[in-house]
N, C-alpha and C positions, 0 to 999 in steps of 0.2 A: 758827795757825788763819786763814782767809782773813779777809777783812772782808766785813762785811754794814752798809754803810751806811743812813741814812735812810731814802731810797726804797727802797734792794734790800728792806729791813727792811717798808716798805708795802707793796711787791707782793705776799709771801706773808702777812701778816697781813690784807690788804683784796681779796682774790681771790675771785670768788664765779663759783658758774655760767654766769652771764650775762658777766663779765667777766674770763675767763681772762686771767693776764698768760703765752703761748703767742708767741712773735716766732721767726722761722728764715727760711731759704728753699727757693725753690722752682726748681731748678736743673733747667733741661731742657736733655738731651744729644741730640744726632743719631751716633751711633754713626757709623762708617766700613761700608760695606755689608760688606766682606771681613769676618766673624767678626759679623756683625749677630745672627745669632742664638743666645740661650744668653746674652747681654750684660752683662745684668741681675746674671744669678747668678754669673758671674764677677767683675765688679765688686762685687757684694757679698762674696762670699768671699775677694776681696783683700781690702776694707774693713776685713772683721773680724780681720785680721791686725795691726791697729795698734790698743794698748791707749788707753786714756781718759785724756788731761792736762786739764791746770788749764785752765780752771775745769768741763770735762765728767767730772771723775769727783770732783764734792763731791757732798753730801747734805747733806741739811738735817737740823739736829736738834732738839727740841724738848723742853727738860728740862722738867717741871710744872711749876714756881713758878719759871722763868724766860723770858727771850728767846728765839727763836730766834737759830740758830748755823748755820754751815757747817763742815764736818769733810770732810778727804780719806776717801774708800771706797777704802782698799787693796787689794781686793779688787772694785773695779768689773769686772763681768761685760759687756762693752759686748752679748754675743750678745742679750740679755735686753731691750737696746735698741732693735735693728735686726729690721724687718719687710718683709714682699716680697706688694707689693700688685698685683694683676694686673686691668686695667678690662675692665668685659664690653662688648660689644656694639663700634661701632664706635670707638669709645676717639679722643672728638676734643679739640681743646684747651679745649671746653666740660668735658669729663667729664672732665678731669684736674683742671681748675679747680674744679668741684664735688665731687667726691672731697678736694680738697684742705680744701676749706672745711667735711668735716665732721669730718675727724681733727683741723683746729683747733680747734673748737669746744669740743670737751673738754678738762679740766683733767689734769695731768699728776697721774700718785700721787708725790706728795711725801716718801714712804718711800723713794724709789728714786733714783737718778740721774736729775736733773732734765731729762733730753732723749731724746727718741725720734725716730729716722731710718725714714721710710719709701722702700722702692724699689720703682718702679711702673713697670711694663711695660704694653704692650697697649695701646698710642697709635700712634694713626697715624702712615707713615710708617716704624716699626721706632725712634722716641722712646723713650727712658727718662728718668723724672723721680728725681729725688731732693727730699724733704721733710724738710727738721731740724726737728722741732718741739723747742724750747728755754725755760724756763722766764726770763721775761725777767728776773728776781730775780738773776740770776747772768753774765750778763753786758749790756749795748750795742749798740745798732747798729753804733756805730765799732768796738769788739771784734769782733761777728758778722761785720763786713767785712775785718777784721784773720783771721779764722778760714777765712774762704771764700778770701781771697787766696793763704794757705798751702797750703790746700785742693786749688784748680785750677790746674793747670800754666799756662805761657803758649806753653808748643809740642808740636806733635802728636805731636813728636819724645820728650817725656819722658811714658816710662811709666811712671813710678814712680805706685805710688798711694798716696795719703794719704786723710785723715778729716775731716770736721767736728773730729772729737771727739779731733784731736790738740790737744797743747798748744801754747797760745797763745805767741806769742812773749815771755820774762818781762818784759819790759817794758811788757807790755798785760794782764799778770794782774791781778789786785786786790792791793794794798797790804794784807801783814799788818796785823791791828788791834791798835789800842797800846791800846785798851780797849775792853771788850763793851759793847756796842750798850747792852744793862738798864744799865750803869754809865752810858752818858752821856746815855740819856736820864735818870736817875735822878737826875743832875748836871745838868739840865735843862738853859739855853744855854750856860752858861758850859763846861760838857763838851765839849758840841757841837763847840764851836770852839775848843776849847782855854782861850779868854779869854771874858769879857764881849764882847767885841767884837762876838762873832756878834752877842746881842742888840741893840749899838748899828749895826747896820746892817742889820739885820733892819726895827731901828724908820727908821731911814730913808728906808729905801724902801717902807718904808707912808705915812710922812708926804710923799715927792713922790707917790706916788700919790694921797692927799687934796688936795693942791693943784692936782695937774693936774685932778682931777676937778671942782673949784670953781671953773676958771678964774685961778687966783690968779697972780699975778706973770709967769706966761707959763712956770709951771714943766714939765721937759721930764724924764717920769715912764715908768715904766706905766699901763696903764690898770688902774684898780680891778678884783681881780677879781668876778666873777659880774655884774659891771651892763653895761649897752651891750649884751648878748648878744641878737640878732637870734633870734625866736622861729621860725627855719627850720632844718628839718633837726632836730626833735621829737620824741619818742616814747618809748615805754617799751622799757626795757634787756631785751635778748633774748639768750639763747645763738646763734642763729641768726645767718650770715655769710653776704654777697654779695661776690663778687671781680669785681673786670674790672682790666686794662691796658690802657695804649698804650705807646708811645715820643717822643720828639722828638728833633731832629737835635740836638746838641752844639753843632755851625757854628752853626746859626741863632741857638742861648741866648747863645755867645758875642758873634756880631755885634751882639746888641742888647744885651748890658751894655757891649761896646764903644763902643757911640754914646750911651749914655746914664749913664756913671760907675752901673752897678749891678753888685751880684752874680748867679752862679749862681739862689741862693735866691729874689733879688726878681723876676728873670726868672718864676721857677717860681711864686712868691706868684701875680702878677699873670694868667698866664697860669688859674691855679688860680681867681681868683674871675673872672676873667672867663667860666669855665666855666662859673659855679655860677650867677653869674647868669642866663646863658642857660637855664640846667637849672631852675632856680625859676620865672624868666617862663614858662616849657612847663607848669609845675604850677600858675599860677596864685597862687603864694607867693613875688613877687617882697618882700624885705628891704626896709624904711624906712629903714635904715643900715648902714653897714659891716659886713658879716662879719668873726668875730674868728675868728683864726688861733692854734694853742699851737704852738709849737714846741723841740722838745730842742735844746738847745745844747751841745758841750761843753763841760768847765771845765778848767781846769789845776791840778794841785795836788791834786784829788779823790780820795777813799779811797773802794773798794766795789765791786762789777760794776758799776754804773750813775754814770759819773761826769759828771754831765750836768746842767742843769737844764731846767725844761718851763715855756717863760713864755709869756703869750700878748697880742697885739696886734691892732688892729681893720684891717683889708682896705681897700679904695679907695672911698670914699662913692659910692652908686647914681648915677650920669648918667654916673658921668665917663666921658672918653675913656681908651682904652685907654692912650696914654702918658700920662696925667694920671694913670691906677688908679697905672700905674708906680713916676711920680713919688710919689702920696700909701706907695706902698706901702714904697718905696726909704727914706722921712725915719722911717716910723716901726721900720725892720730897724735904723737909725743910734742909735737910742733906743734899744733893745733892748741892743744894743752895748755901749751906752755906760753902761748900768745895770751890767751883767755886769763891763764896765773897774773901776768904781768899789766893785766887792763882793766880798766874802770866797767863795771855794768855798762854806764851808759854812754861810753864811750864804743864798745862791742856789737852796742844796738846801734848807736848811729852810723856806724861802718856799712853791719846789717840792711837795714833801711836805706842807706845810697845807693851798696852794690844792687840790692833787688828791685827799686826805683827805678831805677834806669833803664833796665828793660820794659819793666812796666809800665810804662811813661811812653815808650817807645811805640811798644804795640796798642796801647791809648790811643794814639794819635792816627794811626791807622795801618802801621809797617808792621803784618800779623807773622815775616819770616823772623822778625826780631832780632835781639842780641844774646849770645849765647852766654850763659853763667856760669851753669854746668852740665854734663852730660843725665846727668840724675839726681836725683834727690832720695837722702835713704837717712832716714827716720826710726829710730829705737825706743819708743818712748816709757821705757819699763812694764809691765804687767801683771799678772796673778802668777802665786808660784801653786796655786789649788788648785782641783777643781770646784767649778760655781753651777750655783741653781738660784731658779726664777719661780718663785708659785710654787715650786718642789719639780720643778723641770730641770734636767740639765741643762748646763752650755754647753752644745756640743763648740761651737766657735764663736771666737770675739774677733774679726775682722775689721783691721783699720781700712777707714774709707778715706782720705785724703786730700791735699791740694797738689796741682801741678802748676806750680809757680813760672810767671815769666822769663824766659831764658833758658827751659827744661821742658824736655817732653815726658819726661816718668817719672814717679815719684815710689818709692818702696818705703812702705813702713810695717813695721813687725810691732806684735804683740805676743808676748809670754802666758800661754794659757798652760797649768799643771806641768806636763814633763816635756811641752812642744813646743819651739817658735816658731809663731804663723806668719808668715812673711807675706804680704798683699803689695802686689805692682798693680798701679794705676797707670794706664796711659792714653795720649791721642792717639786713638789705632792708625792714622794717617800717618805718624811718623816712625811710631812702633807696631809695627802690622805683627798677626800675631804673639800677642804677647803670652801668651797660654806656654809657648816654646821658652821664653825667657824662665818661667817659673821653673817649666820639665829642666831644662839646664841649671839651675840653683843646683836643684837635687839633686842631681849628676856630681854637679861641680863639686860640691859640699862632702861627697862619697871619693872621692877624685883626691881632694885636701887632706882628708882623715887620714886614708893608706900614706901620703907622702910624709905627712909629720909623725906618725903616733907607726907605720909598717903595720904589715899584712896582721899580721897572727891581735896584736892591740887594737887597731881599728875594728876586727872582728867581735872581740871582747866586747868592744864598747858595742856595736851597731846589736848585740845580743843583750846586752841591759836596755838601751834603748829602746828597742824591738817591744820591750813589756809595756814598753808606756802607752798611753790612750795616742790613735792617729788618726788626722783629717781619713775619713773616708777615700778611694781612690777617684775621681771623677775627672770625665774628660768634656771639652764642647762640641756642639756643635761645628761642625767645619766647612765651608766650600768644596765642591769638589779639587780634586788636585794640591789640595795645601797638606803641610806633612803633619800625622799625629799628636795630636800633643801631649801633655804628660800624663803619666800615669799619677803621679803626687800631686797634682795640679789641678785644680780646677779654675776654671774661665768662661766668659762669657762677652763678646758685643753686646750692647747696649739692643738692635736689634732684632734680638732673639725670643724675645717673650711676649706677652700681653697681660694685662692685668685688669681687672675690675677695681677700681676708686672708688670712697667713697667718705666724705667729710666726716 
């Protein structure tokens, strides 16, 4: 029987309207013009030539007076999955964007095979998209990127076509369970983990997080959660989704972790609230203190679709300079680290699973303004370092689609396609109204970061190797009268904006 760890065990027990747990991507082809037309349906009628592997052909089961379970469907029907969306009117990257955001929005039927593919035609240009909506209970971001690499060829030369919804390579399935989920929580930690042990490092790392929070000894913790959480970025939990993208050069991320001993991610942290600040001072709700940041991390050793934990840490205190956000950003990614070094897998996830419980649990019951976590949720979950093709189609983008967890109204996750990272903010537009400006501010920000660390004349260097690499197209949305521009590097869309023709 697969395993259904902790969290995977939270997503479908704590999953309500407003907070579908729905994560996939959003995979736009440029066909080859020779055979452009008809494209679609071709490629889909290859697609459904390849049966459903682990972990796309489980189901969830749900005996009365117990847990839920996953069981293989030997009999998975992938047809019953797969849909062919066609956009009306001029079908631009707004209305594929908005189309997209409202097939996410709903909850998958959990009777069925947990994922649905949608293939959408009638985009500009002779574009087709592909949408995996996937049930995040069952697998990962690092999985879903393990699936999509399987997925997309790396030359235009191989036509062989494959699926989302083949099987994953066995070494990235979930780990048979050596006991049901009702037995160990029913063996309460000591199950958990095998030993006591979980519990004695569970308690540990609430008691550094008391002491960092008291100042005491100089201890070097987490931060407690639900306090510190900057009152921006607010509101009541909504079904309703806002999408927008950019990209950023690779060159440029690397050149500035190069001069400044940081990762990928803190490059991305910093760039990100240096965004946000800009984006809050335009609303007039600029933070007293540091933006808190959750982030998934993998774990080693984890049993279940989600073998991850979600911790969260505070952002660059308001004034600073951009390499100072860095710097403060860089020491506390080292903490984070170093907690995870010192902690059991499954002790990480049951932290995980309380701290995001509890809000979820919250707005369950009916209190939709909720408890705050974090201000954001920002998701790296590795990528392609190529470029990919489908059928002999380019990709022109791999767009992560997401969840926006209890306790948070945004979620950002990037994906690494050839020489670009494509950074995707999902939000309730209720709390983050125009989110199209958040993206245009990345890109600002991130231009902003470069010259401070790397100076004028090296930043230049770099944004001119950069410059060579393939770039999201420029695209802007649709907007209200009177709302200000939005990016030029950005593309976005409400949910709103489109219309499409369905069809089974």
């Amino acid at each position: 029987m697969p395993a259904l760890s902790v969290i995977d065990l939270a997503m479908f027990l704590l999953e309500t309207p407003e907070r579908p747990f729905n994560i996939g991507p959003l995979v736009v082809l440029e066909p080859p013009a020779r055979g452009r037309a008809g494209f679609a349906d071709r490629l889909m009628a290859r697609m459904l030539e390849r049966p459903a592997g682990a972990p796309f052909n489980y189901k969830l089961r749900t005996p009365p007076l117990a847990m839920p379970t996953l069981e293989v469907d030997a009999e998975a029907d992938v047809s019953k999955q797969v849909h062919r969306v066609t956009l009306e009117g001029a079908g631009s990257l707004e209305d594929l964007c908005a189309e997209v955001c409202r097939l996410h929005e709903s909850r998958l039927d959990l009777t069925r095979l947990l994922w649905e593919m949608y293939i959408i035609d009638g985009i500009e240009g002779g574009k087709v998209a592909l949408y995996g909506k996937t049930h995040h209970g069952i697998i990962d971001g690092r999985g879903f990127v393990q699936a999509i690499s399987h997925w997309l060829a790396e030359s235009p030369h191989d036509l062989e076509v494959r699926a989302m919804w083949d099987a994953l390579p066995r070494h990235a399935q979930p780990n048979p369970v050596r006991a049901s989920v009702a037995r160990r929580l029913t063996g309460l930690l000591d199950k958990l983990g095998g030993t006591a042990m979980t519990a004695v490092e569970l308690s540990g790392m609430l008691a550094q997080q008391g002491l960092k929070a008291l100042g005491v000894g100089g201890a070097k913790g987490l931060s407690l959660p639900y306090t510190g959480v900057p009152g921006a970025l607010r509101g009541r939990a909504s079904a309703r989704r806002s999408l927008a993208f950019t990209t950023l050069p690779i060159a440029g991320i690397k050149a500035i972790g190069k001069a400044t001993g940081s990762t990928l991610n803190d490059v991305l942290l910093a760039t990100l609230d240096m965004a946000l600040a800009r984006y809050l001072h335009e609303r007039g709700k600029r933070a007293s203190k540091p933006l808190v940041a959750a982030m998934p991390i993998a774990l080693a050793h984890a049993q279940g679709g989600n073998q991850i934990a979600v911790l969260q840490f505070p952002l660059g205190a308001p004034g600073l300079g951009p390499a100072q956000r860095l710097a403060a950003i860089r020491a506390e990614t080292r903490t984070v680290k170093n907690v995870i070094g010192k902690s059991g897998s499954e002790a990480v996830m049951l932290y995980t699973t309380l701290v995001h419980g509890i809000p979820a649990l919250v707005e369950k019951i009916g209190l939709k303004t909720g408890v705050p976590v974090a201000n954001l949720m920002v998701s790296n979950p590795f990528g392609f370092a190529e470029k990919r093709f489908l059928m002999g189609a380019k990709v022109a983008w791999v767009l992560p689609v997401s969840v926006v967890p209890a306790g948070q109204m945004l979620n950002v996750t990037t994906v690494t396609l050839d020489e670009r990272l494509q950074v995707g903010f999902l939000a309730m537009p209720e709390a983050v109204p125009g989110v199209e400006m958040l993206a245009r501010h990345a890109a600002e920000a991130f231009e902003e970061l470069k010259g401070a660390v790397l100076g004028e004349e090296a930043a230049a260097q770099v944004a001119t190797v950069a410059a060579k690499a393939p770039a999201a197209r420029a695209r802007t949305a649709r907007k209200a009268a009177g709302s200000p521009a939005p990016a030029r590097p950005a593309a976005s869309a409400n949910r709103k904006s489109a219309t499409a023709r369905r069809s089974a």
